[in-house]
C-alpha positions as CSV (number, residue, x, y, z in Angstrom):
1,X,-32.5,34.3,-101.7
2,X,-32.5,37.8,-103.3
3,X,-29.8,38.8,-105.5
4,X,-28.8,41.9,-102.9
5,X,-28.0,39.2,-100.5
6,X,-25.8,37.0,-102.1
7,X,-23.4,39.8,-103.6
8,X,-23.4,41.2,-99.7
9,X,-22.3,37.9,-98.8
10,X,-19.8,37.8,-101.9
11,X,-18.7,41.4,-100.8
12,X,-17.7,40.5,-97.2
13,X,-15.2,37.5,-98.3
14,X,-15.1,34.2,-100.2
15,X,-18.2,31.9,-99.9
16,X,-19.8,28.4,-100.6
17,X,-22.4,28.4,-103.3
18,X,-24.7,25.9,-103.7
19,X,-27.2,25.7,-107.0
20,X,-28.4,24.2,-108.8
21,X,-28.2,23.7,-112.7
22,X,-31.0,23.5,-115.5
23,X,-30.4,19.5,-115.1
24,X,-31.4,19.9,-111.3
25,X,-27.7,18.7,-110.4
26,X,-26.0,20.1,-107.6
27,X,-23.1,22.4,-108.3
28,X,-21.1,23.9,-105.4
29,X,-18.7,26.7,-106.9
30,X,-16.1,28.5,-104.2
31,X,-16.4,32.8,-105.1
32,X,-16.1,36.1,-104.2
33,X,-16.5,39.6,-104.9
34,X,-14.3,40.8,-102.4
35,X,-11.5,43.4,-103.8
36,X,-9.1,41.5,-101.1
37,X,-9.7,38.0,-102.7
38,X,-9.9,39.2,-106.4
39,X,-6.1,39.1,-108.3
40,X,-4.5,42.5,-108.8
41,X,-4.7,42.5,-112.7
42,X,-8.9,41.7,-112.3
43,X,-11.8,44.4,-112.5
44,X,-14.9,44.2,-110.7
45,X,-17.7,43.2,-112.8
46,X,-21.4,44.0,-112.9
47,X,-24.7,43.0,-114.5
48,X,-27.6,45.0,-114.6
49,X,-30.3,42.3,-113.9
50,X,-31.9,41.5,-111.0
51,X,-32.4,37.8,-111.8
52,X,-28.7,37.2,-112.4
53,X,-25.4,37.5,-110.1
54,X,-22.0,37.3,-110.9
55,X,-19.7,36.3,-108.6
56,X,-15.4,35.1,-109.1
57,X,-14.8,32.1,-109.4
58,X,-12.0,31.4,-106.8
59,X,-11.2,27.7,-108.7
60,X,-11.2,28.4,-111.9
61,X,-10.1,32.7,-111.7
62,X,-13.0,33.6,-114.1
63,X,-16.0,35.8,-113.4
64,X,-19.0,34.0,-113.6
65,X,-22.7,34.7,-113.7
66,X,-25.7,32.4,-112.1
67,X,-29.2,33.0,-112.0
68,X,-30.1,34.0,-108.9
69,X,-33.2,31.4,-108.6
70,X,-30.6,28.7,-108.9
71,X,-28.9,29.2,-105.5
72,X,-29.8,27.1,-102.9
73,X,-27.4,28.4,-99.7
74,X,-24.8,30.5,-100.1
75,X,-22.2,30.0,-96.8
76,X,-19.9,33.0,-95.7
77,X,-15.9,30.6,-95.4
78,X,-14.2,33.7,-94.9
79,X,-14.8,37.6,-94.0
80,X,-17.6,39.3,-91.7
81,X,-20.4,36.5,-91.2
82,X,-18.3,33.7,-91.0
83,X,-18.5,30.8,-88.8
84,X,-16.0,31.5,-85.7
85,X,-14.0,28.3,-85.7
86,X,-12.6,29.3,-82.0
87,X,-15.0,27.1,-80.6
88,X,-13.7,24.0,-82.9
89,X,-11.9,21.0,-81.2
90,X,-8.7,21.4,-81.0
91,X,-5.9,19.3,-80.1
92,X,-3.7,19.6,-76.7
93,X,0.0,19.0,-76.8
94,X,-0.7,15.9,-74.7
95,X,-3.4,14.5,-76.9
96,X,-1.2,14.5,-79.7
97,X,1.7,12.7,-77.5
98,X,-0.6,10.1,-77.0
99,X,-1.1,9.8,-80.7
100,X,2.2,9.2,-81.2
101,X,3.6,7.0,-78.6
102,X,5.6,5.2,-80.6
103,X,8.0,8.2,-81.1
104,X,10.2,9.6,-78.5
105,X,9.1,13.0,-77.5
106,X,12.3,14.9,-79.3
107,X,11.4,13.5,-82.7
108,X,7.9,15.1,-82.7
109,X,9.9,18.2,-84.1
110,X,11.3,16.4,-86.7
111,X,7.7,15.0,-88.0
112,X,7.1,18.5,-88.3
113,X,9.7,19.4,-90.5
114,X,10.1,15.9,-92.6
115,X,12.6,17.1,-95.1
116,X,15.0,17.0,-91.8
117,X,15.3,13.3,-91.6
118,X,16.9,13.1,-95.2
119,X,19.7,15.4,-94.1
């Protein structure tokens, strides 16, 4: 993966990285480079190399930089490029009633809002 492609990725909204470390250990990091995902008070950083990226670490709310030939996927979570999760299951209002049979249909409101039963 070239470096151009992973900060377009970064650009678009928060992703999954995958690398790898100088120990050949697995290291999945959440980040972004998106101005709508960075904190107010934060500036956009660059490097100048091509054989490093920096990315913001959405975690630990520190820029940090990776070489670039130590990124094994990098998956688009949020912004253009990302999965559509429309076509995920999703539950119907009956499903769920079955799940809870042993509760009367007028206290499925209430296991919404838990904090109501201690009133």
């Amino acid at each position: 993966m070239k470096k151009i492609e992973i900060q377009k990725k970064l650009e678009s909204g928060i992703c999954g990285v995958v690398m790898v470390d100088e120990n050949s250990i697995e290291i999945d990091v959440i980040m972004t480079r998106c101005p709508i995902h960075l904190p107010e008070d934060v500036l956009q950083v660059d490097d100048d190399k091509d054989y490093i990226f920096t990315g913001f670490n959405v975690n630990t709310e520190k820029w940090e930089s990776f070489p670039v030939s130590s990124v094994i996927d990098v998956e688009q979570l949020t912004g253009e490029g990302a999965e559509n999760n429309e076509n995920k299951l999703q539950a119907s209002p009956e499903y769920l009633q079955d799940l809870f049979t042993d509760y009367p249909s007028d206290d499925l409101d209430i296991m919404e809002h838990p904090e109501d039963l201690y009133k």
